[in-house]
N, C-alpha and C positions, 0 to 999 in steps of 0.2 A: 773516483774523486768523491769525498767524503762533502756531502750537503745537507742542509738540514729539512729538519720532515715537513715543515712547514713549504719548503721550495716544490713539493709532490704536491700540494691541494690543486685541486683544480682553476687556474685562473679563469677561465671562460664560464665558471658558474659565480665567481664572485664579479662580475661583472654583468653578470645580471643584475646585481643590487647595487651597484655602484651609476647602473643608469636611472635606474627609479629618480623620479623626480624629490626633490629638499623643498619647497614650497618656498617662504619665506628664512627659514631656518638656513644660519651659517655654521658650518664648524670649524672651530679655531683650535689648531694644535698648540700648544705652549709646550716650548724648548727651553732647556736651561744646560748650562755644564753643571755637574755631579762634584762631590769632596775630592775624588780624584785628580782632580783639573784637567783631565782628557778624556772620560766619557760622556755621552750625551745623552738624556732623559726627555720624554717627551712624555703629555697627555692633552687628551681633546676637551671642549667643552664648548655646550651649543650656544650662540649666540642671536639673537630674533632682529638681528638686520647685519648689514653688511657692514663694517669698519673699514674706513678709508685713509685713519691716521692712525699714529699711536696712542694718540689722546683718548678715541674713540674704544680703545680696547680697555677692559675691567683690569685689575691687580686681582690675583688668584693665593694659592698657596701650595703644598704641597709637604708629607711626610719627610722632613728632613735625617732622620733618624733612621731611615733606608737607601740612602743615597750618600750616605758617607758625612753628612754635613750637621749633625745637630746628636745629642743624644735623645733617647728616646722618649724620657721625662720633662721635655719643652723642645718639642722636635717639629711643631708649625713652624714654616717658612713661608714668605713672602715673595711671589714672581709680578716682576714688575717691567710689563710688557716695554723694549725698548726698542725694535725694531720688525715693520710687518712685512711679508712677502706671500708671491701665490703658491697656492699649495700643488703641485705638479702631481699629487697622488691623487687627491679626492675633485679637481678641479675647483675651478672659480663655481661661485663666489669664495670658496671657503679659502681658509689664509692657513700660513704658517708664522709663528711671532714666538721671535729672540726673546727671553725674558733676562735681565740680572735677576739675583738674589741679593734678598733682604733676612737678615735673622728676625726675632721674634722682636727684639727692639727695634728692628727699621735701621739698625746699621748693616754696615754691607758685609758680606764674608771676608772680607780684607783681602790680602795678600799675601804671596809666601812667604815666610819668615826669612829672612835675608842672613845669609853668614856672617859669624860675627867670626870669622878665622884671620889667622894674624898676618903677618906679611912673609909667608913665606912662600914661593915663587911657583910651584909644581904644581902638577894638576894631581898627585901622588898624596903632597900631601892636604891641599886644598882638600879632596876629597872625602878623606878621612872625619873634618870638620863636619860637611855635607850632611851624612849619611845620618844624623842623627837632628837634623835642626830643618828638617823639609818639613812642613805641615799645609794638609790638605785644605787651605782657604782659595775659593775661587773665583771671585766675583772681580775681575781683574778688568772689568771694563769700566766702570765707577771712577776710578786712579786714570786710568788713561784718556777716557774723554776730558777729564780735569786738564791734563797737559796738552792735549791735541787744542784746548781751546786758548791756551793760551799760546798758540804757535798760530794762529789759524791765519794770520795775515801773509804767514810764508809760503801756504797752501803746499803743505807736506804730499805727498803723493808717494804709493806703496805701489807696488803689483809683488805678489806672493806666488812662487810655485810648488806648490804642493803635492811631492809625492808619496805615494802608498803602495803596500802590495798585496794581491789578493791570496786568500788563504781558502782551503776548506774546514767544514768544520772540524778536522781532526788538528788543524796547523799546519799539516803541510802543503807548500806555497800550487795556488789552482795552475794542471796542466804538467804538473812532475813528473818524472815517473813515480811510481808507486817505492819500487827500491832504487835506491840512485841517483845522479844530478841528472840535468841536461846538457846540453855542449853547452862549454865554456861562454864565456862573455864573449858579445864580438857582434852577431849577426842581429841582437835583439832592438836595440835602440833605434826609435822611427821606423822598424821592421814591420811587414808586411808577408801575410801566408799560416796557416796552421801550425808550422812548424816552428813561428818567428815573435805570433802574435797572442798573446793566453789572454784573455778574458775581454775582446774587445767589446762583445753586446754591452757588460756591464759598464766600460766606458762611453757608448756611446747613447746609452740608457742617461745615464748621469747627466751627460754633458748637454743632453735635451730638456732636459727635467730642470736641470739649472734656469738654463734660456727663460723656459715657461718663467718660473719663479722669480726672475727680476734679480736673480746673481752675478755681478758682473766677470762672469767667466770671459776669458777671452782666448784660450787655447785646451790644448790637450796634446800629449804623446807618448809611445811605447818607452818606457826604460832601459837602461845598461842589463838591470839583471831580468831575466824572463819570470812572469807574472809582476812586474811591477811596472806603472804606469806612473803621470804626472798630469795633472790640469794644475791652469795659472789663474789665478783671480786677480782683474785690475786693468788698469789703473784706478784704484780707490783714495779719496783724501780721509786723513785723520781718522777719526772711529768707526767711519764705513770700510777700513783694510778688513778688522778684527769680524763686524758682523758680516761680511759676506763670505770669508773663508769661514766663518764656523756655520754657517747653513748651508755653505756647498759641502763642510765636511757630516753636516745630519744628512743630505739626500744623498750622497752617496752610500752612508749606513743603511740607508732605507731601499735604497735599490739594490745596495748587496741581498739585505733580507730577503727581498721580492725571489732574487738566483738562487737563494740558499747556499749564499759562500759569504765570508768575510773580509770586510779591510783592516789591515792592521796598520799604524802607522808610527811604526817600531823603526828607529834608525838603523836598526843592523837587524835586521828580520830572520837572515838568514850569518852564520861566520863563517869565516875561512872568505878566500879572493871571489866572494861576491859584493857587489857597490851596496852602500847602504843606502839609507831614504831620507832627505832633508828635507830643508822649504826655504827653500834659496829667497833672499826679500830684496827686492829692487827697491831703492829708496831715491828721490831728489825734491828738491825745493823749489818755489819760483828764482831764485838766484840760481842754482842749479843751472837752470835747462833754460836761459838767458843767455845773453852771447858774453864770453868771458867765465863761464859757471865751472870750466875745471878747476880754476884757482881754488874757488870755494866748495868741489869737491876733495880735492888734495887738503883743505884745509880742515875738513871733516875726518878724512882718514886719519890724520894725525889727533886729532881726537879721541877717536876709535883706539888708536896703538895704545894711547894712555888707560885705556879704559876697559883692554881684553878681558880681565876676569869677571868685570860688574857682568859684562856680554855674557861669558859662559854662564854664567850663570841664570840669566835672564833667558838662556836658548832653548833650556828643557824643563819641563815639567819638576824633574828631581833634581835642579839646580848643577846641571852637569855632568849630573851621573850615566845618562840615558848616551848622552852627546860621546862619551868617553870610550863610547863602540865603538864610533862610527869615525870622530875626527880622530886619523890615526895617522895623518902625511900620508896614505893611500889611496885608491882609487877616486881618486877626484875630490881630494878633504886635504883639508891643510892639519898642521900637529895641534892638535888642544892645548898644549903647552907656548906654542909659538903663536906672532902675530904675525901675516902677510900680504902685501897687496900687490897687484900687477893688472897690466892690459892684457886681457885677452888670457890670464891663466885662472886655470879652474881649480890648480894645486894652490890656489891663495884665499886667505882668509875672504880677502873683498877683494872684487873683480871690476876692473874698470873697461865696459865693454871697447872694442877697437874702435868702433865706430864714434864712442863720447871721447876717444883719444885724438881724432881725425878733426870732427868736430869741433872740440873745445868747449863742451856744454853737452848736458844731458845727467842723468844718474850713474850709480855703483850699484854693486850687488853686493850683498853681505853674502854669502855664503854657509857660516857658521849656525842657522835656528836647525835644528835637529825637528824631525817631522811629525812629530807631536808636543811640537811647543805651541805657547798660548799668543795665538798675533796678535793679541793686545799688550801684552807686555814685550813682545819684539818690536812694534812701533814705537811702543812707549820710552822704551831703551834708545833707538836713533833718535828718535826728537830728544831727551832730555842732554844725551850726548853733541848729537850735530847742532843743535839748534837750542838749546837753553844751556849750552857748557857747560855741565857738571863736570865736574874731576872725584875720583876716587873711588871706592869701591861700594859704595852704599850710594844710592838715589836721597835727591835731599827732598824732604817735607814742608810742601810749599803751603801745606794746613796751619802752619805755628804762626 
């Protein structure tokens, strides 16, 4: 298994330094996402007392013109500390802090540039539009807390499950054989044993590391295909879904480093009859999850039907394109093309679990975010749809 050289240093000598005493001195990691809208960027910088709010934390900057986001001729940016957590690597006191980006004028990286494709029905030819009108703007949290506060009396509630799979540094998936697959799908999901279970330290490294941090992880488990996992963040309201799955998606980066293997969060990591990787989003409202809330979940789904392609496109990164692996009507995906919903079926776009069928109250799952989409902009899509009605294929501009 190919790992990187950095995974051979000696940890038990860098932990010499790591217990030295900091005096009064805090270190603050500042995170941001990159022009890509799926890498994550991180640097430290010392602070001379401890920060207990966001208010308390500086605005920084950084070389935007190495990160995909500025060119290099006005390539200061602007990190503008928006949520703090503990740092599970260096301990307390020292933090780790979500930042948005600001360009050089203090406006925000915007948004992805939205298709202006006509009405014609396929994901064939939809696609075709796509492929040319994605631009890497990413500061997608700006737009969302704007709609999350104007929902906020409904108390939108998320829990995201997030999965990934692990890689070594060559690509290929940790635990493979070297030439050839593994046995078939079958024995690996919630499996248990050597033969069942590929990379659990780095799960269970994670899913500590979180805790420490103040992320509200609330599970974990083995996958369909062997080396890929899942942990769930949530229940989170409004724009705590988006900041706590993108800092449980930094310490997981960071504890791959620590192993020297990789997480990739690639909807179809691997082709051919292996399952791919989404992030399935549990959504409901306080009407919702009130006695009488199927009504007004059913009433959301038809919502949703009206509104399948704004979704697709709102699910990945590259407006679609990523999703187009993966949602295929196979292995537990409904058709990219089709809309679906059912109790209890995993082959539908949104899943109504048995229990909220029983019940008559509680949430849905959407099923369709492909596993490197941005949860700010997949919250932001339910709420604008379930809860502020939009119809049509473009989000409306509540700025005008």
């Amino acid at each position: 298994m190919a790992t990187s050289a950095s995974s051979q240093l000696n940890k038990a000598v860098k932990q010499q330094y790591m217990d030295l005493p900091q005096g009064d001195m805090v270190q603050a990691m500042y995170i941001w996402i990159d022009g890509s809208g799926e890498g994550l960027r991180c640097k430290t910088r010392t602070l001379d007392f401890e920060p207990k709010t966001i208010e308390d934390l500086p605005e920084w900057n950084f070389d935007g013109s190495s990160t995909y986001q500025s060119e290099g001729s006005n390539s200061d940016m602007f990190l503008i500390p928006a949520a703090i957590f503990r740092d599970p690597f260096r301990k307390d006191p020292n933090k780790l802090v979500l930042c948005e980006v600001l360009k050089y004028n203090r406006n925000p990286t915007g948004r992805p540039h939205e298709s202006k494709a006509g009405k014609c029905c396929s994901w064939s030819c939809l696609k075709l539009h796509l492929i040319s009108v994605i631009v890497p703007e990413t500061n997608l949290r700006r737009t969302c807390k704007q709609i999350m506060s104007m929902v906020e009396n409904n108390h939108p509630w998320f829990g995201m499950e997030q999965e990934y799979t692990l890689l070594g540094t060559d690509g290929h998936p940790f635990g493979w054989p070297s030439n050839g697959f593994p046995g078939p799908q079958g024995p690996y999901y919630c499996g248990v044993g050597a033969d069942k279970a590929y990379g659990r330290d780095v799960v269970e490294a994670h899913y500590r590391a979180c805790l420490y941090a103040g992320v509200n992880i609330c599970g974990t488990n083995a996958e369909v295909m062997p080396a890929q996992w899942e942990f769930q963040v949530g229940p989170c309201e409004g724009i705590n879904m988006g900041d706590h799955l993108w800092v449980a998606r930094f310490i997981l980066h960071r504890v791959c480093e620590d192993f020297g293997v990789v997480v990739s969060f690639d909807p179809k990591p691997i082709s051919g009859n292996w399952n791919g990787a989404g992030c399935h989003t549990n959504f409901s409202t306080k009407e919702m999850r009130e006695d009488g809330g199927l009504k007004v979940i059913e009433e959301s789904i038809e919502r949703l039907a009206k509104r399948h392609r704004y979704h697709i496109r709102a699910y990945d990164p590259k407006g679609g394109l990523d999703n187009a692996r993966r949602l295929t009507g196979r292995h537990e995906t409904s058709n990219i093309d089709e809309f679906s919903a059912g109790v209890a079926n995993r082959g539908a776009s949104i899943r109504i679990p048995r229990s909220v069928g029983h019940d008559k109250k509680g949430y849905f799952e959407d099923r369709r975010p492909s596993a490197n989409c941005d949860p700010y902009i997949v919250t932001e899509a339910l709420v604008r749809t379930c809860l502020l009605k939009e119809e049509g294929e473009e989000p409306t501009d509540y700025s005008k």
